[in-house]
MARMILO-470500 format. One record per residue (C-alpha): residue number from 1; x negated, y, z. Coordinates in nm, 2 decimals, decimal comma, m for minus. Layout:
BEGIN
   seq        x        y        z
   NUM        X        Y        Z
...
//
This chain:
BEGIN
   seq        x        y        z
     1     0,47    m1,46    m2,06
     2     0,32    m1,14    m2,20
     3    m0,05    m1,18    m1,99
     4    m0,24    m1,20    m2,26
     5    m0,32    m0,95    m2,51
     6    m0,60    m0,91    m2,80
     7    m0,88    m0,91    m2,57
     8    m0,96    m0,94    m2,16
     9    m1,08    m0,58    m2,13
    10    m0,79    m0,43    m2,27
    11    m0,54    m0,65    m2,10
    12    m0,74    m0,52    m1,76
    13    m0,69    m0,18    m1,84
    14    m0,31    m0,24    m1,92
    15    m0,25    m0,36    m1,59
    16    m0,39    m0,18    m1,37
    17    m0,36     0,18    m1,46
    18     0,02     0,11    m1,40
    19    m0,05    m0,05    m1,09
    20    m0,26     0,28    m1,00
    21     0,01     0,50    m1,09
    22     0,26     0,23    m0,92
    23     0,07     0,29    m0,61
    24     0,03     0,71    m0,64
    25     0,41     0,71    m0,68
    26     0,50     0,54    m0,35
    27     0,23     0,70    m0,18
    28     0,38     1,01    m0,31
    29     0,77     0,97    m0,14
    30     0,59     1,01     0,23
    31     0,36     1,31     0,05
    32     0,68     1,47    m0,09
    33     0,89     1,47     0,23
    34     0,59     1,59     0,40
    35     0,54     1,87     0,15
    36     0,90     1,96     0,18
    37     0,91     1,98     0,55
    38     0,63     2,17     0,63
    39     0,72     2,43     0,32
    40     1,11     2,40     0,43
    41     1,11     2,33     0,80
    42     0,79     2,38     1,02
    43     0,42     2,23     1,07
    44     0,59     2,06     1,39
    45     0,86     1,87     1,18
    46     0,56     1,76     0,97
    47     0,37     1,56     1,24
    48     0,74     1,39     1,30
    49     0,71     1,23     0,92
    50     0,30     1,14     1,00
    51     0,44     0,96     1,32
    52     0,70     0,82     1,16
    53     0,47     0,70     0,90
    54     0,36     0,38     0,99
    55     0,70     0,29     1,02
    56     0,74     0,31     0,64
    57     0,40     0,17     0,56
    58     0,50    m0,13     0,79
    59     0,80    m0,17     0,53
    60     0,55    m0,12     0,23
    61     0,32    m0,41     0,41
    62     0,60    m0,69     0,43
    63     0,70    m0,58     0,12
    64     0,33    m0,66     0,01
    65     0,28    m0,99     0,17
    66     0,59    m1,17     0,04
    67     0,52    m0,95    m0,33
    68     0,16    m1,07    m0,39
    69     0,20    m1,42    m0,20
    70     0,51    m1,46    m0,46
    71     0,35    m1,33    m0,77
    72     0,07    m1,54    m0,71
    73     0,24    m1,87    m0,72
    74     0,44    m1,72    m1,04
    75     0,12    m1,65    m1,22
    76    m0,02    m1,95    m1,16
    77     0,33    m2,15    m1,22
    78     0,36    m1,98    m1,52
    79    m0,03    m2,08    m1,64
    80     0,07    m2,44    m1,56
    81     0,41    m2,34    m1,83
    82     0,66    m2,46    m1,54
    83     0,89    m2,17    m1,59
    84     1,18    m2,31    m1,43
    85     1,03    m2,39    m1,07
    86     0,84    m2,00    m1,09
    87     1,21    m1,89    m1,12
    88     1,31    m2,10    m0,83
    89     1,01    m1,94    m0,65
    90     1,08    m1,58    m0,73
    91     1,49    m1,60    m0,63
    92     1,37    m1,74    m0,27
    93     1,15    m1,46    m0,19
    94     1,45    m1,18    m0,29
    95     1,69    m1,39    m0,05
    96     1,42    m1,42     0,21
    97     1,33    m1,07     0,19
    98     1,71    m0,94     0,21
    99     1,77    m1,17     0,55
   100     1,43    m1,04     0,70
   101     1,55    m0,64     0,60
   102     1,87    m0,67     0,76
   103     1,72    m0,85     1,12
   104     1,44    m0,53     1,07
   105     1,74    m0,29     1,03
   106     1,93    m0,37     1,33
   107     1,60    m0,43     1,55
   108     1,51    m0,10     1,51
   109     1,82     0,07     1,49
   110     1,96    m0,04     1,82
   111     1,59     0,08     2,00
   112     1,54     0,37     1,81
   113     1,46     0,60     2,08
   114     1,18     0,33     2,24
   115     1,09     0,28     1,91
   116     1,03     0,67     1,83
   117     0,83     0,70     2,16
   118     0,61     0,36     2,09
   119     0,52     0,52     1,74
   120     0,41     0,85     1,94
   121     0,65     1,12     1,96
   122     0,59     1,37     2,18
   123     0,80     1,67     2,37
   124     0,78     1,89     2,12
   125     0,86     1,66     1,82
   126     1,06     1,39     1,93
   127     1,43     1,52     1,81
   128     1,24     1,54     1,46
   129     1,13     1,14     1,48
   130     1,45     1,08     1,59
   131     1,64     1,26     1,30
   132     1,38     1,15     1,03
   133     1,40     0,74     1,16
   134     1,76     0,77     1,18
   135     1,82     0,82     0,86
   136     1,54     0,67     0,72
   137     1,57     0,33     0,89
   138     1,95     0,21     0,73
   139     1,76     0,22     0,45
   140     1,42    m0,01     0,51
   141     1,61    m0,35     0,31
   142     1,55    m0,10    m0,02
   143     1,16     0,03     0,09
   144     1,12    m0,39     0,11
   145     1,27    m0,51    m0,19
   146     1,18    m0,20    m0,41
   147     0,78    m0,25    m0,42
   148     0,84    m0,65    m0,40
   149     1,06    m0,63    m0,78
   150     0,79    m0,36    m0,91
   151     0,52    m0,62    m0,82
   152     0,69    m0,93    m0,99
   153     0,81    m0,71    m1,30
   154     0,42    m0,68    m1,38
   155     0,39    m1,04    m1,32
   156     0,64    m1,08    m1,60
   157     0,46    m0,90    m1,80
   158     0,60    m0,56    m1,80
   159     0,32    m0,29    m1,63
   160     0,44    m0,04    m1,82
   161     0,82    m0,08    m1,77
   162     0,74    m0,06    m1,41
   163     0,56     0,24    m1,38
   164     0,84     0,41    m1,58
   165     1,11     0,33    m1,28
   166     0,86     0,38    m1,02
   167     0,79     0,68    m1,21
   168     1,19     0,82    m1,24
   169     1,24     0,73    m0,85
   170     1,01     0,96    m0,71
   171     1,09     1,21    m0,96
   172     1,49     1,17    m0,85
   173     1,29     1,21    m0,47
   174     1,15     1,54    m0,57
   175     1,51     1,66    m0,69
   176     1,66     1,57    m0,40
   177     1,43     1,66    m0,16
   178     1,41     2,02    m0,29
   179     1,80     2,06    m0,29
   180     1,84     1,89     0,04
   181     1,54     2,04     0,24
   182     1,53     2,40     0,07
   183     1,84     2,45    m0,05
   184     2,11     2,30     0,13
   185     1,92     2,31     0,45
   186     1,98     1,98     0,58
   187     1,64     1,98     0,73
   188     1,42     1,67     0,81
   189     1,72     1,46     0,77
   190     1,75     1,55     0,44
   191     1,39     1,48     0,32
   192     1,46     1,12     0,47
   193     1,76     1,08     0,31
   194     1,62     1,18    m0,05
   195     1,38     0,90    m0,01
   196     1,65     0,65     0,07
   197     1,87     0,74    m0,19
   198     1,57     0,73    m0,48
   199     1,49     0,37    m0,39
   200     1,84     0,27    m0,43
   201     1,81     0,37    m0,77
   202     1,49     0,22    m0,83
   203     1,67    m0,10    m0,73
   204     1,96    m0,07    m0,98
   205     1,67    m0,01    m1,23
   206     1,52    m0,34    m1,13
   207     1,79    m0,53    m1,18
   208     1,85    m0,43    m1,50
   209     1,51    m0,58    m1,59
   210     1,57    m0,88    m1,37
   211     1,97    m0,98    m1,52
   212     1,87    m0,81    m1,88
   213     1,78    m1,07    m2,18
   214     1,39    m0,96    m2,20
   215     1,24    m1,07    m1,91
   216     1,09    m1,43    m1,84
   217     1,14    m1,41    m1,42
   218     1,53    m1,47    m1,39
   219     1,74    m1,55    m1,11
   220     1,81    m1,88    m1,05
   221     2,01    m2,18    m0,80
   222     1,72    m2,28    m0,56
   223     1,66    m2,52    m0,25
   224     1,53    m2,35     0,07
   225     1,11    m2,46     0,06
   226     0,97    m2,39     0,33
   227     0,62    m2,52     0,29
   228     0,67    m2,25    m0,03
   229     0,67    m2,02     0,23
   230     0,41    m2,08     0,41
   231     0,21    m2,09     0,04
   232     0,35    m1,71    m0,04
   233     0,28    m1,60     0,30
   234    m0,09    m1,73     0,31
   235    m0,17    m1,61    m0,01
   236    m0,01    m1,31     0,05
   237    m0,14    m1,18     0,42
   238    m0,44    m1,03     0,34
   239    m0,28    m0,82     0,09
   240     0,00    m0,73     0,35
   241    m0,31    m0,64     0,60
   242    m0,43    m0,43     0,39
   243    m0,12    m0,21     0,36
   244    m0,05    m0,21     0,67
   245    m0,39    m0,11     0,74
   246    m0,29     0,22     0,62
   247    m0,02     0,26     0,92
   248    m0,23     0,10     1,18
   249    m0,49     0,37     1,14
   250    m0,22     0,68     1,13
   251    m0,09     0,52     1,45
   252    m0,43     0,44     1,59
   253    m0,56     0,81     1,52
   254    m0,22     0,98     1,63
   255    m0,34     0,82     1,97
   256    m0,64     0,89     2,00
   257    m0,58     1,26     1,83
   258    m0,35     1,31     2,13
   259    m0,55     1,22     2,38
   260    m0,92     1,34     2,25
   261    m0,76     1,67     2,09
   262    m0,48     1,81     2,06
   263    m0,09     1,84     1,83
   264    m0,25     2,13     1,58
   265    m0,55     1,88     1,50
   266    m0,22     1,59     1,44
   267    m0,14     1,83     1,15
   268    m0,48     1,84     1,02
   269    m0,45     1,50     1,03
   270    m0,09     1,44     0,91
   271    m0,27     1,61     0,56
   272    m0,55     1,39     0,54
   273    m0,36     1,06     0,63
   274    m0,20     1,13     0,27
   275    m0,50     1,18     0,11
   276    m0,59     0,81     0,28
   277    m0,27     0,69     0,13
   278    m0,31     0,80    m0,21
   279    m0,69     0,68    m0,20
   280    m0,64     0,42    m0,09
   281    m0,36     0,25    m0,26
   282    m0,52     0,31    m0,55
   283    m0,76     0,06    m0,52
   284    m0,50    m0,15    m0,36
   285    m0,35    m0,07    m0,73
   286    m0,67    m0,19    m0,87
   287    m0,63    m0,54    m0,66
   288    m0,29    m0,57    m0,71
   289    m0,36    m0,48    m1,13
   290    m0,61    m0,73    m1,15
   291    m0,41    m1,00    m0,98
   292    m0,12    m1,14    m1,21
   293    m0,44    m1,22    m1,46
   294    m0,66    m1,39    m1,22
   295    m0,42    m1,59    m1,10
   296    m0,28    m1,68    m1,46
   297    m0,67    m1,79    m1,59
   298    m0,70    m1,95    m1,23
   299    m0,39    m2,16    m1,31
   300    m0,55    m2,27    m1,58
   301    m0,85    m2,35    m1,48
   302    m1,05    m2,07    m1,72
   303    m1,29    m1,96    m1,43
   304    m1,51    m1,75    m1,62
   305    m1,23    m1,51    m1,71
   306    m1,19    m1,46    m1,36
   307    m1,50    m1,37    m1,26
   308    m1,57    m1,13    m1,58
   309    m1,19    m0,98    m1,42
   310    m1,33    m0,94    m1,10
   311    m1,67    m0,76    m1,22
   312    m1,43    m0,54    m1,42
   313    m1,24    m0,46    m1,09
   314    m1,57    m0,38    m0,87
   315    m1,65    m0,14    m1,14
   316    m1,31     0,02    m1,19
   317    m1,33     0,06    m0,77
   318    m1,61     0,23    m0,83
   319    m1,53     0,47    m1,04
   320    m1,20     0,58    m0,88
   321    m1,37     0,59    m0,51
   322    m1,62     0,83    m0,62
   323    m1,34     1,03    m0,81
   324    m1,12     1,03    m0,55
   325    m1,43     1,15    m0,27
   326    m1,54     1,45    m0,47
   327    m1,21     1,54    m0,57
   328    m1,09     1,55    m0,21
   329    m1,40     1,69    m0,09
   330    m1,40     1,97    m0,41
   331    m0,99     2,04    m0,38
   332    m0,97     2,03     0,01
   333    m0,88     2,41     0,05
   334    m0,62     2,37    m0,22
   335    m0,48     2,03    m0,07
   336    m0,45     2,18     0,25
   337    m0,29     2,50     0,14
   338     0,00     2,29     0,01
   339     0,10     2,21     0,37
   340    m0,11     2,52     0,62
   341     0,07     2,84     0,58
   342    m0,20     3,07     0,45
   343    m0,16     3,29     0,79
   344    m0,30     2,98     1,02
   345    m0,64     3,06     0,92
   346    m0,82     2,86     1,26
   347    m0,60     2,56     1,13
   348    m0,65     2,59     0,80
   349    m1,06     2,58     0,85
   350    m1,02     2,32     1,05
   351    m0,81     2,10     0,83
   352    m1,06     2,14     0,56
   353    m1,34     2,07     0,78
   354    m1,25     1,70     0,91
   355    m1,14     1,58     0,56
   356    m1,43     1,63     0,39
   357    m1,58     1,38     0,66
   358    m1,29     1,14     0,68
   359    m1,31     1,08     0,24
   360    m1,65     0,97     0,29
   361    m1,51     0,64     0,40
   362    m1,36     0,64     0,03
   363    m1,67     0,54    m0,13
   364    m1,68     0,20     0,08
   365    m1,35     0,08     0,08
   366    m1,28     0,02    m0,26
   367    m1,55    m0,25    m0,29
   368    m1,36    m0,44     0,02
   369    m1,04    m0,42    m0,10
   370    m1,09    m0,55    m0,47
   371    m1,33    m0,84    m0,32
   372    m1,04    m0,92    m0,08
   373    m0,78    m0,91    m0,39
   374    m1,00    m1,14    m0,59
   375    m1,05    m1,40    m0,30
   376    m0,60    m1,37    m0,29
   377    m0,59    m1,45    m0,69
   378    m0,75    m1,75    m0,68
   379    m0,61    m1,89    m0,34
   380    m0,86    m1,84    m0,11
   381    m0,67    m1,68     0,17
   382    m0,90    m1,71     0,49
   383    m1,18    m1,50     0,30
   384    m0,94    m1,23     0,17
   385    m0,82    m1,27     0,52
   386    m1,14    m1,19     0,72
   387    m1,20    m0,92     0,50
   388    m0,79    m0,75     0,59
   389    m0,84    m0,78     0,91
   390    m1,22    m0,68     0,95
   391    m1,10    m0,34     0,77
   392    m0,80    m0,27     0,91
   393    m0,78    m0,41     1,25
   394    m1,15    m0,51     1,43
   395    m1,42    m0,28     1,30
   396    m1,17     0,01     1,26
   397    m1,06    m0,01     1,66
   398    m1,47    m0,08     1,73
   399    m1,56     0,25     1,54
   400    m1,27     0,43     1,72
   401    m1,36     0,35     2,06
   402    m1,78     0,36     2,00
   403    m1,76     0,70     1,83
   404    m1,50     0,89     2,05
   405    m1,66     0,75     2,34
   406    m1,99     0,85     2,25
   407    m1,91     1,20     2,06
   408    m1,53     1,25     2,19
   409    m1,31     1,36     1,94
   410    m1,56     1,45     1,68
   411    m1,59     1,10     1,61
   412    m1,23     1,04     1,51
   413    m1,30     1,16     1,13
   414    m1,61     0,94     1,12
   415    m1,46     0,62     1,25
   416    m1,36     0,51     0,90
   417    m1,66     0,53     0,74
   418    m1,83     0,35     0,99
   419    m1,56     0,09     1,00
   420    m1,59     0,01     0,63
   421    m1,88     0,02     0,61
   422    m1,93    m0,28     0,87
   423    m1,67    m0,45     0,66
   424    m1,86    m0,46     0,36
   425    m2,17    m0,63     0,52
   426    m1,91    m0,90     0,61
   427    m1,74    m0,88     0,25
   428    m2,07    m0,92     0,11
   429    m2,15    m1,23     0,28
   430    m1,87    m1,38     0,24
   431    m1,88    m1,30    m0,15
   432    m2,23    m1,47    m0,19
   433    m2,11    m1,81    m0,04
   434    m1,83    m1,79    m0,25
   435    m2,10    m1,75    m0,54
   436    m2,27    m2,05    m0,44
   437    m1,99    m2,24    m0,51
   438    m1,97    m2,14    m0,88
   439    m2,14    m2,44    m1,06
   440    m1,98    m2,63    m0,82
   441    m1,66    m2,49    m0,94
   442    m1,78    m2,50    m1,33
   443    m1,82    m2,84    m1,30
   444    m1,50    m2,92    m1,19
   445    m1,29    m2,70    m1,41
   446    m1,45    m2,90    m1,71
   447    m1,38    m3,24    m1,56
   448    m0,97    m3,10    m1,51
   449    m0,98    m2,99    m1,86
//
């Protein structure tokens, strides 16, 4: 298994900055359609992708949870050398994810319209929800299996070979979406259907890793395990919280937008919720990176090569939060631009306005998520679990209903900062009993070996 290169620094570097990229690229499909749309069919057809958003990240989420929980026991399987029950392990989660994609299919399919009105769709938007899901849906068994294959190809060893197909699908999504949306006019239906199409290819790439002779993962004859399951799906969660965290906050602030604001300010909104994305799933690219290797050393009991990993990750989140804040914050007017015709001045101002408060929330989050990811690699879900679900779920909803209630809608584009920053008092605390335990943990690593 190719995890370990000439020195620990570089082998960091080597897997996460395709992770990153990973990350940018499937953020990038939503950004694309929504690019596409507003350019190709109107700023009201662009709210029906951010409503139909969480949808997708939803997709991206279980893929997620069953991808890290999965990779996990791989890495460590693979650090114990039992390369034949890691294969059993990764052929269980692709059949386990293809039954769960088709029950997820059909669920939604046969509710669509009660499902396009529980994500938010209004009057004026609803036929566009409706066009966008329909099309979009048939494909979800492809979002889930796409992202879950990328993960486990860098678990094999292969970073680099996964950014290149992540890379060629969403350049095949820009092709498309241009000829479908601006040329052959087939309007929000086309810009759905482009993404579909560019992750069936990205599965046909994957498989040529997966059934070619290079690869250590392989497909292989395997025993339902249930208790297995349970092992992915515990190790896994947090991670899958975390993406989903993404969606629950575009759903949670389409609410709220509606009902402290109104659908122009859903636009503004619909632009910075990709900014979010991209953000970020970049450090979820920096957790995910880091993760393989941790778990590799952890199976083998080589705890201080953990630690020195997860100092390197703190200081890589760093580094990309504060990038990714001033860039957002510097560039608003030309992100903005992108999707704001130049004519809707009042909206325009606006839009660049509320970002430049929303990115502050950048600068925190990067710290909780790579803690979170560290606490998954080394099998200590409840931690990394507290920490998911602090961010995404409890002190987000408490900074939502504090601030609007207190400052009305205003306080919409500050509830993230607030809400991350709450988190990483809790993330802290939990990171300094987990440092108590070192020597503990020291000493029994030397009595295993």
């Amino acid at each position: 298994m190719r995890l370990e290169g000439k020195s620990l620094k570089g082998d960091f570097i080597r897997f996460i900055i395709p992770s990153i990229v990973a990350q940018w690229v499937f953020a990038l499909y939503t950004m694309v359609d929504g690019i596409f749309v507003a350019r190709g069919v109107s700023e009201v057809a662009l709210t029906a992708v951010n409503i139909s958003m969480p949808y997708v990240m939803g997709l991206f989420a279980i893929s997620i949870l069953f991808a890290i929980g999965t990779s996990t026991v791989v890495a460590i399987l693979h650090g114990e050398k039992n390369i034949g029950r890691a294969n059993e392990v990764f052929t269980q989660n692709i059949v386990l994810l293809i039954v769960l994609s088709v029950i997820i299919t059909l669920a939604v399919m046969l509710n669509l319209e009660r499902f396009a009105d529980f994500l938010g769709a209004t009057a004026q938007n609803r036929e566009y929800v409706l066009d966008y899901l329909g099309t979009l849906v048939p494909f979800s068994g492809l979002f889930i299996l796409a992202y879950s294959f990328e993960m486990l190809i860098k678990t094999d060893g292969y970073p680099k070979r996964a950014t290149i197909i992540v890379t060629t699908g969403s350049l095949m999504n820009v092709v498309l979406d241009y000829f479908m949306v601006m040329e052959w006019n087939m309007g929000i239906s086309g810009a759905a259907l482009a993404t579909g199409l560019s992750n069936a290819a990205l599965i046909g790439l994957y498989l040529m890793h997966f059934l070619g002779g290079k690869g250590t993962i392989k497909f292989r004859k395997f025993r339902l395990d249930l208790p297995l399951v349970w092992r992915e799906f515990k190790n896994g969660l947090p991670s899958g919280i975390t993406e989903l965290s993404t969606g629950l906050i575009i759903f949670l602030f389409n609410q709220a937008i509606l009902r402290y604001l109104n659908e122009d300010a859903l636009v503004s909104y619909t632009i910075i919720s990709y900014v979010n994305s991209i953000a970020i799933m970049s450090m979820v690219g920096i957790a995910q990176g880091y993760q393989p290797l941790i778990s590799y050393y952890y199976g083998q009991k080589r705890m201080d090569r953990c630690r020195k990993l997860m100092r390197y990750g703190i200081v890589a989140a760093v580094v990309v939060s504060v990038a990714f804040t001033a860039g957002s914050i510097l560039g608003a007017k030309g992100i903005v631009g992108m999707f704001v015709a130049k004519e809707l001045t009042e909206l325009s101002a606006y839009s660049v306005h509320v970002m430049c408060i929303f990115v502050l929330s950048f600068l925190v989050a990067g710290y909780n998520i790579v803690i979170g990811g560290y606490f998954t690699a080394v099998e200590r879900p409840v931690s990394a679990m507290v920490i998911s679900v602090a961010r995404s779920i409890v002190m987000l909803v408490l900074s939502l209903g504090v601030l609007t209630a207190l400052f009305g809608g205003r306080g919409i584009w500050w509830s993230p900062t607030l809400a991350e920053g709450l988190t990483l008092i809790l993330t802290a605390g939990l990171f300094l009993r987990y440092k108590k335990g070192w020597k503990k943990e020291n000493h029994l690593s030397e009595v295993r070996l």
